[in-house]
N, CA, C, O and CB atoms as a CASP TS submission, in Angstrom:
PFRMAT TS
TARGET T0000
AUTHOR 0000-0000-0000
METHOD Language model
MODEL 1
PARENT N/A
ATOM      1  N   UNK     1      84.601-180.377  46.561  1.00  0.00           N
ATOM      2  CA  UNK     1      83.826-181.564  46.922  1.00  0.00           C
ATOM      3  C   UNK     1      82.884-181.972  45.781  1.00  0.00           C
ATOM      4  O   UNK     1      82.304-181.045  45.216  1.00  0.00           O
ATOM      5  CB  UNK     1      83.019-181.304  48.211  1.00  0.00           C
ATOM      6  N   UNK     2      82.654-183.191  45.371  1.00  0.00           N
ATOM      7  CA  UNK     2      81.904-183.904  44.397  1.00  0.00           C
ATOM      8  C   UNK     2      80.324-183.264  44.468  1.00  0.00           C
ATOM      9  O   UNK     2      79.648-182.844  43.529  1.00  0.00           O
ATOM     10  CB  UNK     2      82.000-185.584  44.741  1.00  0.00           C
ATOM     11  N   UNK     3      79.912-183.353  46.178  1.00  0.00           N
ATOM     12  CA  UNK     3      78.435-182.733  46.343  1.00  0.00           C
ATOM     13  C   UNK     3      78.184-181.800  46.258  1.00  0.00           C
ATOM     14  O   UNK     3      77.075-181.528  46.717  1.00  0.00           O
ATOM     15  CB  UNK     3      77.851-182.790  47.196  1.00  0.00           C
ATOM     16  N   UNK     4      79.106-180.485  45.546  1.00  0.00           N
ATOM     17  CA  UNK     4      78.683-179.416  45.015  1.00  0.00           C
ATOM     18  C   UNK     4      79.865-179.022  44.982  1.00  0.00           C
ATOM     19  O   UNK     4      80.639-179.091  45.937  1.00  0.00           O
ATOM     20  CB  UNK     4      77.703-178.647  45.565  1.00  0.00           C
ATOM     21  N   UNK     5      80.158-178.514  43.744  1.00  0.00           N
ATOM     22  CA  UNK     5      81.196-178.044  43.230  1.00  0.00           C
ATOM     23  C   UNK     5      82.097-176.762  43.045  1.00  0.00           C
ATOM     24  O   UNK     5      83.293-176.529  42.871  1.00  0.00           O
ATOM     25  CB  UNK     5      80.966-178.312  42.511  1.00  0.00           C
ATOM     26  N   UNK     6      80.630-175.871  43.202  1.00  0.00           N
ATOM     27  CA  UNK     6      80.880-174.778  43.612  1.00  0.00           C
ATOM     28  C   UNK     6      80.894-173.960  45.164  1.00  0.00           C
ATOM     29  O   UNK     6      80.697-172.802  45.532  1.00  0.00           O
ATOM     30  CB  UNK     6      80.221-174.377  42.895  1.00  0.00           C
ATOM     31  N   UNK     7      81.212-175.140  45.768  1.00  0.00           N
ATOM     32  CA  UNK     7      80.636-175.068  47.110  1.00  0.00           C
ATOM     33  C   UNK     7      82.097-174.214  47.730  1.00  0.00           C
ATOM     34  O   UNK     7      81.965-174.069  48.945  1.00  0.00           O
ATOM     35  CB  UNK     7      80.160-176.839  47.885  1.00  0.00           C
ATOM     36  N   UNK     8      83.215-173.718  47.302  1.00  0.00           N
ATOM     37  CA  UNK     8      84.472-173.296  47.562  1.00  0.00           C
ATOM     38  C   UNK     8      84.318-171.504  47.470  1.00  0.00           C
ATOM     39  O   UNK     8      85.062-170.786  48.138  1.00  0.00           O
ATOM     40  CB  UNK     8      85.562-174.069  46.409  1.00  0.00           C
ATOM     41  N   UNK     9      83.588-171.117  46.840  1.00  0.00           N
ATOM     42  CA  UNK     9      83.177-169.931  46.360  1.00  0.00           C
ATOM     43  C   UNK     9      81.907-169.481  47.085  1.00  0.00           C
ATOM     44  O   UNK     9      81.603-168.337  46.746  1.00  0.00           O
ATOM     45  CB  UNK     9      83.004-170.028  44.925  1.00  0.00           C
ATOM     46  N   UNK    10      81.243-169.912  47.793  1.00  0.00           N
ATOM     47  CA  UNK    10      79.875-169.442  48.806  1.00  0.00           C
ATOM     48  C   UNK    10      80.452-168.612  49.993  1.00  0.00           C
ATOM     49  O   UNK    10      81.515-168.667  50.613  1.00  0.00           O
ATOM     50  CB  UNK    10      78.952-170.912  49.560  1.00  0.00           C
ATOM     51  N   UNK    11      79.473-167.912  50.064  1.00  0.00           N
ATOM     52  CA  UNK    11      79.339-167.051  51.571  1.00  0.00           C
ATOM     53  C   UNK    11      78.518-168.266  52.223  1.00  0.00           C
ATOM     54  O   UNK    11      77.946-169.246  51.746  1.00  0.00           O
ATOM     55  CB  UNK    11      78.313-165.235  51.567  1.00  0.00           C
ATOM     56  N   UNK    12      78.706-167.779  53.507  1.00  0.00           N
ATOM     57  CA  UNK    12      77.720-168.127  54.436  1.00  0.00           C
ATOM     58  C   UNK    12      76.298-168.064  54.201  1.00  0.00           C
ATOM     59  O   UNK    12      75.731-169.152  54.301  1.00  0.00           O
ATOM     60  CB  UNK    12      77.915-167.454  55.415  1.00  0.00           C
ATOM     61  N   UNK    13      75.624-167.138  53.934  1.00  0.00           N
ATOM     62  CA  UNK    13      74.611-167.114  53.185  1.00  0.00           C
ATOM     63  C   UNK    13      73.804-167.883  52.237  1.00  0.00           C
ATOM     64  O   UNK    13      72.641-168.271  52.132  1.00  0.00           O
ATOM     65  CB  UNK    13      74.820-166.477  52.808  1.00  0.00           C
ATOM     66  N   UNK    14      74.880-167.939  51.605  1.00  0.00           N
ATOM     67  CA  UNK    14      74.713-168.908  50.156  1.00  0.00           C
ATOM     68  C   UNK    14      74.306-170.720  50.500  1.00  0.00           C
ATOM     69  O   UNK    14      73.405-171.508  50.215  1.00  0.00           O
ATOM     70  CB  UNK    14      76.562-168.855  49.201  1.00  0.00           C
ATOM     71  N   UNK    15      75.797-170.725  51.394  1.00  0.00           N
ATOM     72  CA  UNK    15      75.551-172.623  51.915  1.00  0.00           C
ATOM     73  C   UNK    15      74.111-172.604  52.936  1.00  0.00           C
ATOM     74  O   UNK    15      73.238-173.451  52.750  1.00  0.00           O
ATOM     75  CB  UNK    15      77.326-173.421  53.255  1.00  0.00           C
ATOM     76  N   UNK    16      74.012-171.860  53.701  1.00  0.00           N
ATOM     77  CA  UNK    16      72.692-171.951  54.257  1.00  0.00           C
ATOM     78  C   UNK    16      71.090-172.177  53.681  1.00  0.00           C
ATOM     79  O   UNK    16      70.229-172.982  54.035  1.00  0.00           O
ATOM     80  CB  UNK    16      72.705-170.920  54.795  1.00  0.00           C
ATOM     81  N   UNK    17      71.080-171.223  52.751  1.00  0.00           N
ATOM     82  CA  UNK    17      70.088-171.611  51.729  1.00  0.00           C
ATOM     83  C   UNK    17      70.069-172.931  50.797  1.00  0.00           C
ATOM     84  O   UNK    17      69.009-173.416  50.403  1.00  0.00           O
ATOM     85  CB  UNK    17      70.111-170.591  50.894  1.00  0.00           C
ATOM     86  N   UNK    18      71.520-173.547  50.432  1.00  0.00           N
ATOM     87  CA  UNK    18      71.355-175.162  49.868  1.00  0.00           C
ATOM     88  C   UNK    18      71.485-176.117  50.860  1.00  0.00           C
ATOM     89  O   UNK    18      71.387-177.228  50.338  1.00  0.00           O
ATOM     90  CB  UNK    18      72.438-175.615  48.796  1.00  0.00           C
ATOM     91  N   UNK    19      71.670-176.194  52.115  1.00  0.00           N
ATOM     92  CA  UNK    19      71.910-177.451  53.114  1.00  0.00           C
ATOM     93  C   UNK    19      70.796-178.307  52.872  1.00  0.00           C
ATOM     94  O   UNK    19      71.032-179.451  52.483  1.00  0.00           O
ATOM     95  CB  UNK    19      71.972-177.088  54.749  1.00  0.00           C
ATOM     96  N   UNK    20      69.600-177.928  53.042  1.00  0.00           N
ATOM     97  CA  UNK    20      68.449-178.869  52.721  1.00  0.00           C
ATOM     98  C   UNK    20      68.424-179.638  51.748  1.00  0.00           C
ATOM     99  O   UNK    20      67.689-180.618  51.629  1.00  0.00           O
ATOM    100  CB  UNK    20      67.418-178.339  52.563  1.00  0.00           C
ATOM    101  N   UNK    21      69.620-179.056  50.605  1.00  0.00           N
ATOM    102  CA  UNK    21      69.177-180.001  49.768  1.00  0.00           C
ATOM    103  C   UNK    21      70.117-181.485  49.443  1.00  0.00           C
ATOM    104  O   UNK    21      70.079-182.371  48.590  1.00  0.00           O
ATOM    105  CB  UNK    21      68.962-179.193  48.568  1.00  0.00           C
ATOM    106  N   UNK    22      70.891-181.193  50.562  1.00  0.00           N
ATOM    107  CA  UNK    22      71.878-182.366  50.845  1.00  0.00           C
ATOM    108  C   UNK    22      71.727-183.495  51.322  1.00  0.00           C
ATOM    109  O   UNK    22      70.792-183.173  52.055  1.00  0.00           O
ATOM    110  CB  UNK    22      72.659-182.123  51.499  1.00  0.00           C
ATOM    111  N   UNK    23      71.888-184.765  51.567  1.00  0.00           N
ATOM    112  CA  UNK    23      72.264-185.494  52.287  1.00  0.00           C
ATOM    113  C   UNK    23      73.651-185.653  53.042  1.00  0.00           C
ATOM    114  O   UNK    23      74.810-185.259  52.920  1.00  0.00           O
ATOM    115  CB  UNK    23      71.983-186.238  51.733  1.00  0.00           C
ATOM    116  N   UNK    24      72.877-186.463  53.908  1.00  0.00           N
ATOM    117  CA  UNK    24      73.821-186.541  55.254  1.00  0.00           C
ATOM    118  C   UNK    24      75.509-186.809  54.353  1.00  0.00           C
ATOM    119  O   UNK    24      76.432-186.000  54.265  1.00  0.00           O
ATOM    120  CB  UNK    24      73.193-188.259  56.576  1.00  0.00           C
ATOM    121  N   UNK    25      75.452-187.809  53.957  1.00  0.00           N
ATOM    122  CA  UNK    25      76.779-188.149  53.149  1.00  0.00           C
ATOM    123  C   UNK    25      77.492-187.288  52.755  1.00  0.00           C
ATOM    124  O   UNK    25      78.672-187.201  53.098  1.00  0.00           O
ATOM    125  CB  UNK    25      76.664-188.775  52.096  1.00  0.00           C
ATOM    126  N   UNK    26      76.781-186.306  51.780  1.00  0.00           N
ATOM    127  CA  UNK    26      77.004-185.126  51.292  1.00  0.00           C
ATOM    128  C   UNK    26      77.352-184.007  52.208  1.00  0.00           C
ATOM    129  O   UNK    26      78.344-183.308  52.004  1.00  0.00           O
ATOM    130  CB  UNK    26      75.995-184.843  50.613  1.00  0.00           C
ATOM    131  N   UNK    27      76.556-183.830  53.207  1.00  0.00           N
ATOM    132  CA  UNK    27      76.708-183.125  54.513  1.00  0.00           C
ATOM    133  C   UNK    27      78.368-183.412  54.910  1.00  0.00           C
ATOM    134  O   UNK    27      79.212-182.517  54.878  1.00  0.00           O
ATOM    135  CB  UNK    27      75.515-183.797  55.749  1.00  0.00           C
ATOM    136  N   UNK    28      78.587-184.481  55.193  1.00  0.00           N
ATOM    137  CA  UNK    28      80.100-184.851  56.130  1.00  0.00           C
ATOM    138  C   UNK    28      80.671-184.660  54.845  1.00  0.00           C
ATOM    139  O   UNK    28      81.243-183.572  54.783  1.00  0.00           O
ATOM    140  CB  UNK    28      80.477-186.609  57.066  1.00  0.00           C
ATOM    141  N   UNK    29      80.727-185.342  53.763  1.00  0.00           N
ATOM    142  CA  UNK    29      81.890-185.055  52.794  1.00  0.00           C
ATOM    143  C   UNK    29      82.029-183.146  52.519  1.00  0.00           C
ATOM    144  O   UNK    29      83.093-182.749  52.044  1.00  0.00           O
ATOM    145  CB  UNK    29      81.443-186.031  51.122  1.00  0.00           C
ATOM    146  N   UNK    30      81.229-182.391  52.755  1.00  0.00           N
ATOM    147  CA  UNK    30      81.488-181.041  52.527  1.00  0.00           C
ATOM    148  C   UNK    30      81.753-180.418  54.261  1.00  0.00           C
ATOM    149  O   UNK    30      81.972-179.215  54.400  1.00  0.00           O
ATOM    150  CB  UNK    30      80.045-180.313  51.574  1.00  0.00           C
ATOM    151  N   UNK    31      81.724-181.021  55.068  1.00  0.00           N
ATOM    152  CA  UNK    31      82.250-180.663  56.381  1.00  0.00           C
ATOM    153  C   UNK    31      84.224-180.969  56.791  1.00  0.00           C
ATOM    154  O   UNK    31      85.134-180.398  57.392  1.00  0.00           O
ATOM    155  CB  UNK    31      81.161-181.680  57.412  1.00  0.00           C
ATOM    156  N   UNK    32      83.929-182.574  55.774  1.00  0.00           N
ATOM    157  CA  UNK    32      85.446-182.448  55.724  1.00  0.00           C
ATOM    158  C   UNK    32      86.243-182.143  54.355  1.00  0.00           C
ATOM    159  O   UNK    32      87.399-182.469  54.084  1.00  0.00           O
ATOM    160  CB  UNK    32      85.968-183.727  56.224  1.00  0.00           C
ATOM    161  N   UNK    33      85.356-181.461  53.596  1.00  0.00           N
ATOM    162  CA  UNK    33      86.421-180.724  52.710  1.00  0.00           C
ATOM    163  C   UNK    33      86.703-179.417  53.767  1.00  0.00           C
ATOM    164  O   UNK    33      87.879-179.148  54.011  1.00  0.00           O
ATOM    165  CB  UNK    33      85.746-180.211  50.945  1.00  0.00           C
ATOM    166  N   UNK    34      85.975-178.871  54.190  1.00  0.00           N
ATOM    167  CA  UNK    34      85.913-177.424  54.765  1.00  0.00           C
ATOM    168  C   UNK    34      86.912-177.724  55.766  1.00  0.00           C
ATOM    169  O   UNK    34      87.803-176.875  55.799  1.00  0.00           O
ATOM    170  CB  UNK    34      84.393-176.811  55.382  1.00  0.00           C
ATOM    171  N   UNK    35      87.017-178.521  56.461  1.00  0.00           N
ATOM    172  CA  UNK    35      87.822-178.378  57.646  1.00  0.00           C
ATOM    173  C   UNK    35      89.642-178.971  56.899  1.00  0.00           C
ATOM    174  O   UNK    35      90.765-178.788  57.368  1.00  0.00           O
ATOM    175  CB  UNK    35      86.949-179.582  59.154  1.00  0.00           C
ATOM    176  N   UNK    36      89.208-179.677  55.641  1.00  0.00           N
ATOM    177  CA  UNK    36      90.876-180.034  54.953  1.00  0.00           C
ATOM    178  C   UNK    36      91.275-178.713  54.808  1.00  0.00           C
ATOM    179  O   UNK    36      92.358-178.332  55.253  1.00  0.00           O
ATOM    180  CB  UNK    36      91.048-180.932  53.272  1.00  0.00           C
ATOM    181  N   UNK    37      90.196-177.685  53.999  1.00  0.00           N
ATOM    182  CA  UNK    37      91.328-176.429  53.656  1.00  0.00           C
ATOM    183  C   UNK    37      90.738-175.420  54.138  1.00  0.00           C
ATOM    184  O   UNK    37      91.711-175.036  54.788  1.00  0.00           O
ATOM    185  CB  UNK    37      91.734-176.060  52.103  1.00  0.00           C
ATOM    186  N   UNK    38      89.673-174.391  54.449  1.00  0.00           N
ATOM    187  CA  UNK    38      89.487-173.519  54.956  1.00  0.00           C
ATOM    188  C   UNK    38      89.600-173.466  56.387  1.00  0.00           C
ATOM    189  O   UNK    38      90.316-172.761  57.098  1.00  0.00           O
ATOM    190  CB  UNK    38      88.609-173.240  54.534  1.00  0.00           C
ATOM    191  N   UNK    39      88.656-174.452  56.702  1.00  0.00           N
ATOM    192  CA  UNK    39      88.245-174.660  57.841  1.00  0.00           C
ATOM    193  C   UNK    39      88.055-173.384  58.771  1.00  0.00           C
ATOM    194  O   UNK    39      88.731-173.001  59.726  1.00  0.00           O
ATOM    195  CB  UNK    39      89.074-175.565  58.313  1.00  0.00           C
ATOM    196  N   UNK    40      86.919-172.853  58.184  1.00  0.00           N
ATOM    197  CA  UNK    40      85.654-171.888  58.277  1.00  0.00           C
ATOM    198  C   UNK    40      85.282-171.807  59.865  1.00  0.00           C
ATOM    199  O   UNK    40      85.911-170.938  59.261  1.00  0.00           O
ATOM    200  CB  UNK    40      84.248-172.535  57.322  1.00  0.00           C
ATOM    201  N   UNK    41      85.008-171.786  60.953  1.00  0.00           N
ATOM    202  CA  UNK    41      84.518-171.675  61.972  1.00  0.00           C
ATOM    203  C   UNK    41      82.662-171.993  61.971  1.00  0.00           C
ATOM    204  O   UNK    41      81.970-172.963  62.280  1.00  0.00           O
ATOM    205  CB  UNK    41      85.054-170.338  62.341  1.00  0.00           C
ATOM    206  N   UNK    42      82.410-170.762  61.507  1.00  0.00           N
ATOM    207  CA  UNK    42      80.959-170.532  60.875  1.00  0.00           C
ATOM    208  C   UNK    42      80.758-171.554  60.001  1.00  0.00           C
ATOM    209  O   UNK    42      79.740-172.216  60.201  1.00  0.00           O
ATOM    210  CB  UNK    42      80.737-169.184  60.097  1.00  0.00           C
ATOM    211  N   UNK    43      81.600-171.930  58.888  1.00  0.00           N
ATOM    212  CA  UNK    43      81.000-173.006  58.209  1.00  0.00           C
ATOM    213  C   UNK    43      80.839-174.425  58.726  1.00  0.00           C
ATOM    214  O   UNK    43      79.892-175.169  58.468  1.00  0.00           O
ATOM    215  CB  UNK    43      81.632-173.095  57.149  1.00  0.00           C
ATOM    216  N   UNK    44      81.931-174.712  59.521  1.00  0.00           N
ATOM    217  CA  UNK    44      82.021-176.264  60.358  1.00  0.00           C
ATOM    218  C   UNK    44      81.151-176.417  61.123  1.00  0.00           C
ATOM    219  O   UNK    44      80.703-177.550  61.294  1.00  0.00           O
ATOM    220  CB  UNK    44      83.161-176.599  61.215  1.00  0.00           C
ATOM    221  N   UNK    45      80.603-175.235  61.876  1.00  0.00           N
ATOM    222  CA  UNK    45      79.651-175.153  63.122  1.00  0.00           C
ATOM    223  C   UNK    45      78.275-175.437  62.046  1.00  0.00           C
ATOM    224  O   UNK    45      77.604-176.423  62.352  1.00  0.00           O
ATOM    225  CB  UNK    45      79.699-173.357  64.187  1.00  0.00           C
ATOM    226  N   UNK    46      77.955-174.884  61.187  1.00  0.00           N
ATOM    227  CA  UNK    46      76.857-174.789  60.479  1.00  0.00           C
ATOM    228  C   UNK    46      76.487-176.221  59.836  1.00  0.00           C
ATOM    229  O   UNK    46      75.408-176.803  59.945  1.00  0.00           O
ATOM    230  CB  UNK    46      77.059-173.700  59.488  1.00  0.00           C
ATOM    231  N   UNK    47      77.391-176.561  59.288  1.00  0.00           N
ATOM    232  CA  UNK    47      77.347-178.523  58.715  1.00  0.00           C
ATOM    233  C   UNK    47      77.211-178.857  59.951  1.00  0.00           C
ATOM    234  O   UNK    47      76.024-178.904  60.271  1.00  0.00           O
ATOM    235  CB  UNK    47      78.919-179.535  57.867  1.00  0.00           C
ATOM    236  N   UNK    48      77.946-179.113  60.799  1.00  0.00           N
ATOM    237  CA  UNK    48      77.851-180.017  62.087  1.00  0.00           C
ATOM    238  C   UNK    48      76.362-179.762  62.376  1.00  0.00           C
ATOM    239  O   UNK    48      75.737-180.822  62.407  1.00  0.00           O
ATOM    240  CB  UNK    48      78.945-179.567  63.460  1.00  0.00           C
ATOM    241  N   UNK    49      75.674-178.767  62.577  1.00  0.00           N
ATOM    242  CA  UNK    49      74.395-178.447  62.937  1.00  0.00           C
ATOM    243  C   UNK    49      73.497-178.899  62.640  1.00  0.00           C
ATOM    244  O   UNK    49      72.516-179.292  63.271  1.00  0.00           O
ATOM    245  CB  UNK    49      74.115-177.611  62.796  1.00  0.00           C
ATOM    246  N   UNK    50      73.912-178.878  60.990  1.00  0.00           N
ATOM    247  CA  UNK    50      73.014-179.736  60.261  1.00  0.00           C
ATOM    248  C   UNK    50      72.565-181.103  59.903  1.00  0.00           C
ATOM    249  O   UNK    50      71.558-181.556  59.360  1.00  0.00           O
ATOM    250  CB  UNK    50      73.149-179.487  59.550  1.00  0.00           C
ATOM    251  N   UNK    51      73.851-181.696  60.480  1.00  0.00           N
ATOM    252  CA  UNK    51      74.370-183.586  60.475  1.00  0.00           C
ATOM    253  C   UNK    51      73.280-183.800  61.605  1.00  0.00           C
ATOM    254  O   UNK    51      72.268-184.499  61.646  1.00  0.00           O
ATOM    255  CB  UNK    51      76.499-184.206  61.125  1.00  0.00           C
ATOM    256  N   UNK    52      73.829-182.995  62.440  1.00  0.00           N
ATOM    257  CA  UNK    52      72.830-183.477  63.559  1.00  0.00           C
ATOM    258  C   UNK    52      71.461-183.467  63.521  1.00  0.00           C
ATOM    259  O   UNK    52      70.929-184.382  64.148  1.00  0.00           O
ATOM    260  CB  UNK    52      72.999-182.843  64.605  1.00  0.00           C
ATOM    261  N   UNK    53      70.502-182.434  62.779  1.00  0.00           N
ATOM    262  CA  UNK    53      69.298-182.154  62.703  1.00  0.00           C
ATOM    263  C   UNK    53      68.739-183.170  61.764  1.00  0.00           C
ATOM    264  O   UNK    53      67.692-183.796  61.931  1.00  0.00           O
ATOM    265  CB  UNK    53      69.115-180.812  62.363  1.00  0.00           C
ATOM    266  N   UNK    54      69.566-183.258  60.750  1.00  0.00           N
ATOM    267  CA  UNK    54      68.942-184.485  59.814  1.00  0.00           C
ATOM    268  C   UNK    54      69.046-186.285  60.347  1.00  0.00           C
ATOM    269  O   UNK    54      68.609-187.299  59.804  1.00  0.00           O
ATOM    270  CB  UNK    54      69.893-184.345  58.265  1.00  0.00           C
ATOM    271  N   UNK    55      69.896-186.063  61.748  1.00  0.00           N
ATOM    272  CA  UNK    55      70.142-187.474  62.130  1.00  0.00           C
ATOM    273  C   UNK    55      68.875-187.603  63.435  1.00  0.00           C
ATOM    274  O   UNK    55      68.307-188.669  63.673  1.00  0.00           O
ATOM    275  CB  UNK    55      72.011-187.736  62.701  1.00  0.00           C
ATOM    276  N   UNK    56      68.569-186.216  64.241  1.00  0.00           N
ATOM    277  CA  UNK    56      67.852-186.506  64.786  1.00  0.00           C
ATOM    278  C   UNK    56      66.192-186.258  64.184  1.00  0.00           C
ATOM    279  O   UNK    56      65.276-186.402  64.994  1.00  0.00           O
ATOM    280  CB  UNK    56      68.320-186.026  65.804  1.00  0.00           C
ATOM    281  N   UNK    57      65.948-185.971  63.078  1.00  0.00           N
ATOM    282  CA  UNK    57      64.605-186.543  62.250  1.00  0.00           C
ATOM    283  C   UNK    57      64.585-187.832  61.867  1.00  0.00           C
ATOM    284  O   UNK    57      63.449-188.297  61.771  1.00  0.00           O
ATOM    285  CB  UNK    57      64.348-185.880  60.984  1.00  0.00           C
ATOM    286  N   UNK    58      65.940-188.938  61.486  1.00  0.00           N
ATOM    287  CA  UNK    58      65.867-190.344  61.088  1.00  0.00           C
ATOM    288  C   UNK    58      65.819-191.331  62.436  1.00  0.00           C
ATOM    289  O   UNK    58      66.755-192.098  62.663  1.00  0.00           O
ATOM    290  CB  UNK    58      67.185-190.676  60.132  1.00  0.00           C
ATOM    291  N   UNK    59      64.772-191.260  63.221  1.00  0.00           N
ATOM    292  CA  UNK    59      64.893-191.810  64.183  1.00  0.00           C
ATOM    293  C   UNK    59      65.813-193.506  64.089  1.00  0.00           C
ATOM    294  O   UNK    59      65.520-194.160  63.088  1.00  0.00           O
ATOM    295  CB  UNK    59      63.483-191.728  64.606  1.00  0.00           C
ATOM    296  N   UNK    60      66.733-194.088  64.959  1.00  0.00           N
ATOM    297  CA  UNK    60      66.935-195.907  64.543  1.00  0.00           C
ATOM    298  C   UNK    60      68.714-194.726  63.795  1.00  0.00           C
ATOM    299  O   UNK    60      69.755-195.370  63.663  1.00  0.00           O
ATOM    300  CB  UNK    60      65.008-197.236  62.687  1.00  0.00           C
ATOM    301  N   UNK    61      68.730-193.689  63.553  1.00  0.00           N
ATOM    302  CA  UNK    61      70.081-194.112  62.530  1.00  0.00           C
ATOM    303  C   UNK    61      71.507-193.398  63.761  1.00  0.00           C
ATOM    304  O   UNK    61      71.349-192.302  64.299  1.00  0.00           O
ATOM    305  CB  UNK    61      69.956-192.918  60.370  1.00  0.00           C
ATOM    306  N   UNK    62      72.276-193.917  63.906  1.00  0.00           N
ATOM    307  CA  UNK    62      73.460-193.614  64.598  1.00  0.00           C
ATOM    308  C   UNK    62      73.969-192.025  64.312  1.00  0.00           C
ATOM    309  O   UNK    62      73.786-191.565  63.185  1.00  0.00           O
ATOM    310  CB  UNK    62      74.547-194.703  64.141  1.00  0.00           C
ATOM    311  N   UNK    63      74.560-191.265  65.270  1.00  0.00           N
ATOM    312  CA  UNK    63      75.383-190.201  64.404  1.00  0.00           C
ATOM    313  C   UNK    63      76.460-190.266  63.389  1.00  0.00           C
ATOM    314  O   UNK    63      77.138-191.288  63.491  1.00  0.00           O
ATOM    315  CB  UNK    63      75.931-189.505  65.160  1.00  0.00           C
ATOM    316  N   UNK    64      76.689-189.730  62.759  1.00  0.00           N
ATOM    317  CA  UNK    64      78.009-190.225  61.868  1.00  0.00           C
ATOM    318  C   UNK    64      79.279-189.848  62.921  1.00  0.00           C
ATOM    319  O   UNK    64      79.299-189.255  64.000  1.00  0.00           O
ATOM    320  CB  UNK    64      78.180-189.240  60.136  1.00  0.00           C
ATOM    321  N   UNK    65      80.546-190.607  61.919  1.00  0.00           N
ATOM    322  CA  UNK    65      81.856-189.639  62.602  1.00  0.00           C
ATOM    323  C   UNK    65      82.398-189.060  61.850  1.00  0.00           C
ATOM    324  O   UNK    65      83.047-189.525  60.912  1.00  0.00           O
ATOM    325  CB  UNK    65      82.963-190.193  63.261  1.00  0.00           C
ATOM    326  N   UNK    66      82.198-187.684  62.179  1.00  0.00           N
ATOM    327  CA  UNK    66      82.273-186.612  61.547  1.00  0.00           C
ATOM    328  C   UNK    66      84.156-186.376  61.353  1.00  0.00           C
ATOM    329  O   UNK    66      84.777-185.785  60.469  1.00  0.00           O
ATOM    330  CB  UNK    66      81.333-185.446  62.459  1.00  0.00           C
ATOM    331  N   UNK    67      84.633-187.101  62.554  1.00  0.00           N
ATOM    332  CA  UNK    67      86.184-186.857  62.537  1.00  0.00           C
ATOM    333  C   UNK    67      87.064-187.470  61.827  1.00  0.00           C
ATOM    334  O   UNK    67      88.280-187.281  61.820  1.00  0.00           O
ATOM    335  CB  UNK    67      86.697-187.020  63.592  1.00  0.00           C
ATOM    336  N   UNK    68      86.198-188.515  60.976  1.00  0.00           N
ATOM    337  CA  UNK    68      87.063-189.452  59.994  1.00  0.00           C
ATOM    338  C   UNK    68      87.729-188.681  59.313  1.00  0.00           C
ATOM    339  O   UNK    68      88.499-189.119  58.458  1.00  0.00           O
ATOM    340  CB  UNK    68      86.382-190.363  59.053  1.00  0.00           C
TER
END
């Protein structure tokens, strides 16, 4: 994925400690790389978690669709 590059090579661990520093955009584009080829359990659950937390601090903004 463009929003981090090395993002194919992380533990769980690892993506947890950079989510904050993402945006939402960034968020879904690394939710659907993960689910094109690993598709992680722990990792999908963990982005999704996070789409949501950053959508419900922007009060006024829609959820994304995450299923595109």
């Amino acid at each position: 994925p463009t929003a981090f590059p090395g993002y194919p090579e992380l533990s769980l661990p690892q993506l947890r400690a950079r989510l904050r520093q993402f945006t939402v955009d960034q968020l879904i584009e690394l939710l659907t790389y993960e689910r094109a080829h690993a598709d992680r359990t722990e990792f999908t659950g963990m982005l999704s978690r996070r789409i949501d937390t950053v959508h419900e601090m922007a009060p006024g903004h829609e959820k994304p669709d995450r299923d595109a």
